[in-house]
N, C-alpha and C positions, 0 to 999 in steps of 0.2 A: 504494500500500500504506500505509495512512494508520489511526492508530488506537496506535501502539507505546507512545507516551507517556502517554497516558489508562489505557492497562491495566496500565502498570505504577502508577501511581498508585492506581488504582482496587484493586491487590496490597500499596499502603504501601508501594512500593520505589522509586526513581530509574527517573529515564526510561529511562537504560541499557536497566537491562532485558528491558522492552519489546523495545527491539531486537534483543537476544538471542536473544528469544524470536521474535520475528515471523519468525528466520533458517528455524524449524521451520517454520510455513507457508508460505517460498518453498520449499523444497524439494517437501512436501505436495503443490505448486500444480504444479511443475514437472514433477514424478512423473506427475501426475495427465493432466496436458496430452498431455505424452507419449504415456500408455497412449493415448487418447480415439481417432487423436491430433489435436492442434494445431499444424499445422504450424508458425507463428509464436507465440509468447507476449514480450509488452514488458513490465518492470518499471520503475516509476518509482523508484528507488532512492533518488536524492539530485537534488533540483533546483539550479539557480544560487541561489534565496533559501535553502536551506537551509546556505550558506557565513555566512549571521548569525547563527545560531544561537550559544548559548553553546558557548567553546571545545573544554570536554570532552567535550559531546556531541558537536561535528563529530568529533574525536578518535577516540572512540567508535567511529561509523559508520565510519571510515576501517577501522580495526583489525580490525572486522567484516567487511568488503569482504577486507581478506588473506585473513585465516582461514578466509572460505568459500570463497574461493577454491580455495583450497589442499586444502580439504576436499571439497568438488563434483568438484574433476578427475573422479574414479571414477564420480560420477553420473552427471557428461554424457556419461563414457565409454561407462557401462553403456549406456547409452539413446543412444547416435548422434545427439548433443546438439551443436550447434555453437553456441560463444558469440558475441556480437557487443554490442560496446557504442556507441554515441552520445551526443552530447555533446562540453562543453569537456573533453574526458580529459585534456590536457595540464596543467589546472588542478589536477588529482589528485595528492598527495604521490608522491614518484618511487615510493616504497617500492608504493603502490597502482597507481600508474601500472604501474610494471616488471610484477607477478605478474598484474594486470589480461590486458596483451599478452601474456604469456607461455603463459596458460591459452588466450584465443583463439587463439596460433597451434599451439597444441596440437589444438586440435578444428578446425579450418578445413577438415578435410575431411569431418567429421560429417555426413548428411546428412538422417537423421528427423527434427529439429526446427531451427530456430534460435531460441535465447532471445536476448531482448536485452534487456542493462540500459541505463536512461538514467540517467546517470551527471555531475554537475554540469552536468545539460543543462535549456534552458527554451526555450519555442516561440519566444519572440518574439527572443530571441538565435540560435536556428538561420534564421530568418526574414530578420532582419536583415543577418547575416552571407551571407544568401543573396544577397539584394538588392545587396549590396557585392560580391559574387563577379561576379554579370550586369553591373551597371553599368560597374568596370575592362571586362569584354570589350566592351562597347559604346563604351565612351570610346575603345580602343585600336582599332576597326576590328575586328574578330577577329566578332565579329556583329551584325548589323542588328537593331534592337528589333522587326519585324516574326519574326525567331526565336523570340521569346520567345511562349512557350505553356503551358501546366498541364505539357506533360511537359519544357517544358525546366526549368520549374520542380521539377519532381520532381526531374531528376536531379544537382540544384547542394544540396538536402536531405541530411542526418546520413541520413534512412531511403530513399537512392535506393536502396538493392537491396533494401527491405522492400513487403509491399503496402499498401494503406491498410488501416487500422481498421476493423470489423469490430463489436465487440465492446468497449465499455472498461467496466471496476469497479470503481466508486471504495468504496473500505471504511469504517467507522468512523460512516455518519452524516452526512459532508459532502456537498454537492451542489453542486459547481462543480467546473471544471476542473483550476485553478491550474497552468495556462500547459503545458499537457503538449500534445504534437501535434496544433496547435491547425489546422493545413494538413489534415494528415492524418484529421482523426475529422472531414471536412465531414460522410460522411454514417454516421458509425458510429451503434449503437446506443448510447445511456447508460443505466448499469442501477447503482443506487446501493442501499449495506446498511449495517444501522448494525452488524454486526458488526463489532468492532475486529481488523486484522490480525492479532493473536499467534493468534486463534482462529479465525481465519478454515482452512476447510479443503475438500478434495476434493469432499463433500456440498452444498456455500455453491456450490462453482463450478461445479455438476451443475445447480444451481437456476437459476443465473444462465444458462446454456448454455441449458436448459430454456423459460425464459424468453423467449431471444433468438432459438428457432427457431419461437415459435408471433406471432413479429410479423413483420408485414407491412413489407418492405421496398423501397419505391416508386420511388426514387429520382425523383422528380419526375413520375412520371408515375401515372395511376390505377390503380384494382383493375380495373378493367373491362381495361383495356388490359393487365395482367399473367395473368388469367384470363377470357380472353374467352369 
């Protein structure tokens, strides 16, 4: 969700803002998912690089992380919304941390969707941390490196009970990753807008959907062999 700071700029306001304002189109987006539905939708909320940022902006983003919290309960309730975050959460201020688990163990039994935010999280840190999970069990005896396989690797991942990717939408005009489920989107579709988040809405992710059902997805193997 990428784009906050440019539009409030582009409004002659502080980046604040922006993030304020982009809270309206997760909700829009989540709503939206919902209705369609989609059974999984992932927000990239706050990466590990986003802890350099200038102080009052992290500040910011934290304080907007309660608030919505606190304010969505009702949404995800209405709509049988289960939360689900990933990531270093333990890095999260307690204050964000506490209301963060509080709300997922409120919805834990939701079952039409699961949102997930990733939350002080970066691929190459759940990656690594993974790698160091497998390695202790292999140094201790506990399993044989011939265990190791894509799904034992799945399920040592931040998104072992999620599916793979699918679909990812980077917003604003960027067209690179920047380190988001970098394991996970091997074979997703990437589908790039230069609409900035605050404006991003329901319509933008009709098109994107739209989009992503009239390609052809191969996974290695031909169109003949898909439609013979």
């Amino acid at each position: 969700m990428d784009g906050n700071g440019r539009w409030a700029k582009k409004q002659g306001f502080f980046r604040s803002f922006g993030h304020e304002n982009g809270t309206e189109a997760v909700r829009e987006i989540v709503e939206a998912c919902a209705e369609l539905p989609v059974p999984y939708l992932t927000l990239y909320a706050f990466s590990t690089e986003n802890w350099n940022r200038p102080k009052t902006e992290v500040q910011t983003l934290m304080r907007l992380l309660v608030s919505s919290l606190k304010k969505e309960i009702k949404t995800l309730s209405d709509h049988n919304i289960k939360l689900n975050a990933i990531g270093n959460l333990e890095s999260l201020p307690k204050k964000a941390y506490v209301q963060l688990l509080d709300v997922m163990e409120q919805t834990k039994n939701h079952t039409h969707m699961t949102l997930t935010l990733a939350l002080s999280y970066g691929a190459r840190e759940e990656i690594t941390k993974t790698i160091q999970e497998i390695s202790h069990k292999v140094k201790n005896n506990l399993i044989s490196p011939s265990d190791i396989d894509e799904s034992f690797i799945n399920n040592h991942l931040y998104t072992r009970d999620l599916p793979d990717v699918d679909l990812l939408i980077r917003t604003s005009g960027e067209q690179r990753i920047s380190n988001f489920l970098l394991w996970q989107i091997a074979y997703a579709e990437l589908y790039f807008t230069d609409t900035l988040w605050p404006d991003y809405r329901k319509d933008h992710l009709f098109e994107a959907i739209l989009d992503y059902q009239n390609r052809e997805r191969r996974f290695g193997k031909t169109s003949e062999q898909l439609n013979p």
